[in-house]
Structures are given as structure tokens and as C-alpha cells.
C-alpha positions in Angstrom: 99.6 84.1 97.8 102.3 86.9 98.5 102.5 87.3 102.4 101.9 91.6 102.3 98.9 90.6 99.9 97.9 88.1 101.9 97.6 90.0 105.2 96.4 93.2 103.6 92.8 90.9 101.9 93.2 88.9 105.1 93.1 92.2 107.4 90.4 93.9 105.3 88.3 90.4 105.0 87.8 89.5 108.0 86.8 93.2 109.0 84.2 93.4 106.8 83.2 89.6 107.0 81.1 90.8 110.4 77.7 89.2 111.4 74.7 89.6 109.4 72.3 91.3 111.9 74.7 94.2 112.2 73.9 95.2 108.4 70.7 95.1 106.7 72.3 94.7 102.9 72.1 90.8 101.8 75.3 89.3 101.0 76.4 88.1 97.7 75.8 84.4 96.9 76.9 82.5 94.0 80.7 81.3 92.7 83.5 84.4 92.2 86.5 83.3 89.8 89.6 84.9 90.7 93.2 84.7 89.0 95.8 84.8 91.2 99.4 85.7 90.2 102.9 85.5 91.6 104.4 88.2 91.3 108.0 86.8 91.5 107.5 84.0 89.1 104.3 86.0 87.2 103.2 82.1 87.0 98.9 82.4 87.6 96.6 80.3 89.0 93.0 80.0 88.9 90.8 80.0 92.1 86.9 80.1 92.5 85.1 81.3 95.8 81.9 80.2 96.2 79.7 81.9 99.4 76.2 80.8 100.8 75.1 82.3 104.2 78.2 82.3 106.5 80.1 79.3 104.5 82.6 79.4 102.1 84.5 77.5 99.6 87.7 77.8 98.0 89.1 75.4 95.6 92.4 76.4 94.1 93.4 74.7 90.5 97.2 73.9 90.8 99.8 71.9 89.2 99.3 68.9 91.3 95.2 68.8 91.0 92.5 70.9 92.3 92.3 71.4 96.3 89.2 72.9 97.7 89.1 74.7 101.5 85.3 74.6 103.4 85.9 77.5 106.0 82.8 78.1 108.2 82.3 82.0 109.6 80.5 80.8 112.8 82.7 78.5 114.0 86.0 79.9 112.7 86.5 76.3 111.6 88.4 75.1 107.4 88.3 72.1 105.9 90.8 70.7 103.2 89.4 68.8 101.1 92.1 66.7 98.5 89.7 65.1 96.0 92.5 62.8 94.4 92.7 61.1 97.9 89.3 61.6 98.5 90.3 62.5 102.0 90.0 65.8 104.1 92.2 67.6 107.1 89.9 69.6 109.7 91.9 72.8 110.4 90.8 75.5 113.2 91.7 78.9 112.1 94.4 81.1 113.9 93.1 84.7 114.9 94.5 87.6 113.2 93.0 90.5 115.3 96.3 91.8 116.2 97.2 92.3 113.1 94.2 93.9 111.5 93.9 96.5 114.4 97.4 97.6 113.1 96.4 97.9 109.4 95.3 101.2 107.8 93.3 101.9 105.3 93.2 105.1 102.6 90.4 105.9 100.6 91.9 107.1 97.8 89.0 108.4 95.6 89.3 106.8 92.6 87.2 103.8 90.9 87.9 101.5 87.8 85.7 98.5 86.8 86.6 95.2 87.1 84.7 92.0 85.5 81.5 94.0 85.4 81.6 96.0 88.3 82.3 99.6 89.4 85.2 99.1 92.4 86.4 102.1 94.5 90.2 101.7 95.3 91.9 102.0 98.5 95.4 101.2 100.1 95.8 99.1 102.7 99.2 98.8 104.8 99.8 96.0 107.0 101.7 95.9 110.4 104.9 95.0 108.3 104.6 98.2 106.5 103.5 96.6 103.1 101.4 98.6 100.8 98.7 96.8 98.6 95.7 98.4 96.6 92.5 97.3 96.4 89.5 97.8 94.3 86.5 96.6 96.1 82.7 96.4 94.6 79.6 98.2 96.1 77.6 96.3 94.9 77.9 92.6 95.7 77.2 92.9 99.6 79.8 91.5 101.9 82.9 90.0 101.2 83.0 86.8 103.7 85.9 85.3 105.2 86.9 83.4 108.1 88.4 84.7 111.1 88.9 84.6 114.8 88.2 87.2 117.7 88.1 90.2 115.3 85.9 92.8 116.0 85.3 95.5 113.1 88.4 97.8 114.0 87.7 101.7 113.4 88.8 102.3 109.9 86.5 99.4 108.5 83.8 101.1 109.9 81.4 102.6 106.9 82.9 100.0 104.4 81.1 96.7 105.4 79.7 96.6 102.1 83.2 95.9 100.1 83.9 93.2 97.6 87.5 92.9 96.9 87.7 92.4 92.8 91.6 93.2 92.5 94.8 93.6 94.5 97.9 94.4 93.3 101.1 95.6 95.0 104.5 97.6 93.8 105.2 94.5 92.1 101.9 93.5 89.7 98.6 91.9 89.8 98.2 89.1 92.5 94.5 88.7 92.7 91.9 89.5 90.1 88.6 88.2 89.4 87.7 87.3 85.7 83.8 86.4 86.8 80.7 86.9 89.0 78.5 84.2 89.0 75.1 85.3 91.4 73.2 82.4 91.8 71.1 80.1 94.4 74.3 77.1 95.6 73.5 73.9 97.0 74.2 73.7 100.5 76.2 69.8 99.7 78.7 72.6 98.6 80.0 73.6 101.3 79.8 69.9 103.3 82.8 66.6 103.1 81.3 64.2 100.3 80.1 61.2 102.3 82.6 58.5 102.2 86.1 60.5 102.1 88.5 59.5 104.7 89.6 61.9 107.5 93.5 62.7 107.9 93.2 64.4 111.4 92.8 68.3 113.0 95.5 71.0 112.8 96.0 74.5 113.9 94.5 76.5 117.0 93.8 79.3 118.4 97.0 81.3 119.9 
């Protein structure tokens, strides 16, 4: 992903991605297909997010297979999985507080629909100065993502119910989601299939 996209989703994510006894609306569960584009190249990608409880999955369809990422809310803890290899890298996720207190955010007013859902659009500049739009559902509960030592900083508060559908930059599309899938996952989902080989721990907290 773009790095001004990437740090705008990742500022705004892991702000709204706060505990569930702070809000009383359920989160969304089910599988969330998103295409991703480059928006250098224009080349696209297709990516689904899966979400149960306060687990995650990514797995991202590339040139070279399909790689999936387990990322765990609680314990601020991913997982590669690389199914060709059937082997799987634990990774411990950096914090990105500093970074998200620095963001801001602009309600803009306006609302499209994106696969099926009415999203309200806002801007989001990142520490760097990078301007991305995003149209987020109000519908689908919370968007969860791992993070480290972020607290909710004061312009997320009032939009923990926000499901990013689309962001786009200056330059074109980078993230939009073609389908919404609500349904009941099977917690093997978000676990290492028994038998795959582990290639070590990266990463750490700063």
C-alpha cells in the first residue's frame, strides 16, 4: 500500500479499533473484499479481511501466491502465514501512537455508497502532511485493527462506529471494497494450521 494511505487507514484504524466495553454497538463479523490499487503503476490487487471478536485476518492475493496475516487486537501480536511453504513468521506490532495523535481529521459532509453501503467521507492528513479521503460505513460497527499504546486521540472521538469502504488520494483509488460478507467465521480462521513449520519472531515495540 502507498505510505500517505497507509498511515492515514493506519492512523484512523487503530483509533477507532478501541475495546469493546467502551461502546455498546456490536462489531461487524464476517469476510470484507477489498481491491487495492497502486496508484503509480494502477496495477490492483485483491485482498479479503476477515474479523471475529478482536482477531483479524488478512490474506492478500499476489503475483507470487496468496499470503495471509493473523493480527490479534489484545495482544498487539501478527502472524504471516505463507501457505506454499506451509510455514509462518510471528511478528509483534510496532506502535503508531505518535503518529495518529498528529493526524487530523475533516468531516466533510458529504456521503456516497460504496458496495451496498451509505459512507460519510472525511479527510484525513497524516504527520507528513499527506491528504487521503475516506468514506467510512455507519453501519457495519467497528473497523478493527491492530495496534500498540494508542489511546482514542480527540478527533476520533464520536466516530468509533466507522468502516473504512474507500480511500483514495490526489492520485486515484488505492483501497476499495467490492463486497460485505456478514456472517458467523470459524474461529480455526484466525489460528496457524497444525503442522506448518515456524520461521522465527520479528519486530518490537520501540
Amino acid at each position: 500500500m502507498h505510505r500517505p494511505v497507509a498511515s492515514a487507514v493506519l492512523a484512523l484504524a487503530a483509533a477507532v479499533a478501541v475495546p469493546a466495553a467502551l461502546h455498546a454497538q456490536k462489531s461487524f463479523e464476517g469476510v470484507v473484499t477489498m481491491r487495492m490499487t497502486d496508484p503509480e503503476s494502477r496495477k490492483s490487487s485483491e485482498m479479503q479481511y476477515s474479523v471475529r471478536g478482536r482477531k483479524l485476518r488478512l490474506d492478500i492475493v499476489g503475483e507470487q501466491g496468496t499470503v495471509g496475516v493473523i493480527m490479534d487486537v489484545e495482544t498487539s501480536k501478527a502472524t504471516m502465514l505463507m501457505p506454499q511453504a506451509r510455514s509462518y513468521m510471528e511478528m509483534n506490532v510496532p506502535s503508531s501512537a505518535e503518529a495518529e495523535a498528529k493526524a487530523k481529521v475533516t468531516r466533510t459532509g458529504r456521503r456516497d455508497r460504496v458496495a451496498g453501503h451509505d459512507c460519510e467521507i472525511i479527510t484525513v492528513v497524516d504527520e507528513r502532511k499527506n491528504e487521503s479521503e475516506i468514506c467510512g460505513a455507519t453501519d457495519m460497527g467497528r473497523f478493527v485493527m491492530a495496534g500498540r499504546g494508542a489511546e482514542t486521540p480527540a478527533w476520533a472521538r464520536g466516530m468509533e462506529n466507522f468502516f473504512p469502504l474507500r480511500v483514495s488520494t490526489k492520485a486515484g483509488p488505492v483501497m476499495e471494497v467490492t463486497r460485505v460478507e456478514p456472517r458467523t467465521l470459524d474461529a480455526s480462521l484466525f489460528a496457524v494450521p497444525a503442522g506448518w513449520r515456524s520461521i522465527g519472531t520479528v519486530g518490537g515495540p520501540k
